[in-house]
N, C-alpha and C positions, 0 to 999 in steps of 0.2 A: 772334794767337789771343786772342779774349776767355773771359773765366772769368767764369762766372757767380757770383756772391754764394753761393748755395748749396752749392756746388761747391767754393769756398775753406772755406767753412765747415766742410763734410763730413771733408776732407782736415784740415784740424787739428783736430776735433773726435774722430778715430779716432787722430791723433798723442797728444791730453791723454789719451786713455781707455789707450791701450798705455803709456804712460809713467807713469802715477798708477795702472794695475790698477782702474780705474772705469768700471762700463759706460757707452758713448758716451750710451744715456739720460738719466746722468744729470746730463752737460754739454749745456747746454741754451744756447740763442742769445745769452740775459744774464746766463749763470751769472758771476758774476767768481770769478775763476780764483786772484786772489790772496786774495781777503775768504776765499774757501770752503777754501782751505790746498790749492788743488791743489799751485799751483806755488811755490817760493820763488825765491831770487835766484836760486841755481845753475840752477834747471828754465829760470828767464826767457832766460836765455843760452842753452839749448839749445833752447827755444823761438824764440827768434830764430834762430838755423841753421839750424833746420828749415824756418821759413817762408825766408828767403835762396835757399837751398836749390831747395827744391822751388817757390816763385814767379819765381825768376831777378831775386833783387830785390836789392842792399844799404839797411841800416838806417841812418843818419845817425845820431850820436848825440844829436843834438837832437830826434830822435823816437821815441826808447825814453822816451815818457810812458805812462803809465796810462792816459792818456785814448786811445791807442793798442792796446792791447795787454792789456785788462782782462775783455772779453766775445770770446766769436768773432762777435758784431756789430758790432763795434770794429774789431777786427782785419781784416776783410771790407772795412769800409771804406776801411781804411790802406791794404791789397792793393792792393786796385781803381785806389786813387788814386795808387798808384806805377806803377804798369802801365800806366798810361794813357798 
């Protein structure tokens, strides 16, 4: 089954909004998640279970970068590219 980029998006973009109390609005495709104080270290670790989780994915530790996991167009990306 492929997921669409939007699709991944969606799905974690309603996870940062019930988890931070911020309407899904107002996380946006390049919001960074850490610059804007959604998430800190604890949230990122439960951020990362969530996507694991619900993408049937694990995380390497050499791929919890930023450049990873900073926007949900990032992270769409990373999806994708594990899924494949």
């Amino acid at each position: 089954m492929e997921l669409k980029k939007t699709e991944i998006k969606d799905k974690i973009r309603l996870y940062i909004a019930e988890e931070t109390y911020t309407s899904p609005d107002q996380v946006k495709d390049e919001t960074k998640i850490f610059d804007e104080g959604l998430f800190d270290s604890m949230g990122f670790i439960l951020l990362i279970n969530f996507i694991e989780e619900t993408f049937s994915i694990k995380a390497k530790d050499s791929e919890l970068l930023d450049s990873n996991f900073e926007t949900l167009n990032a992270m769409a990306e990373y999806i994708t590219r594990k899924v494949a």
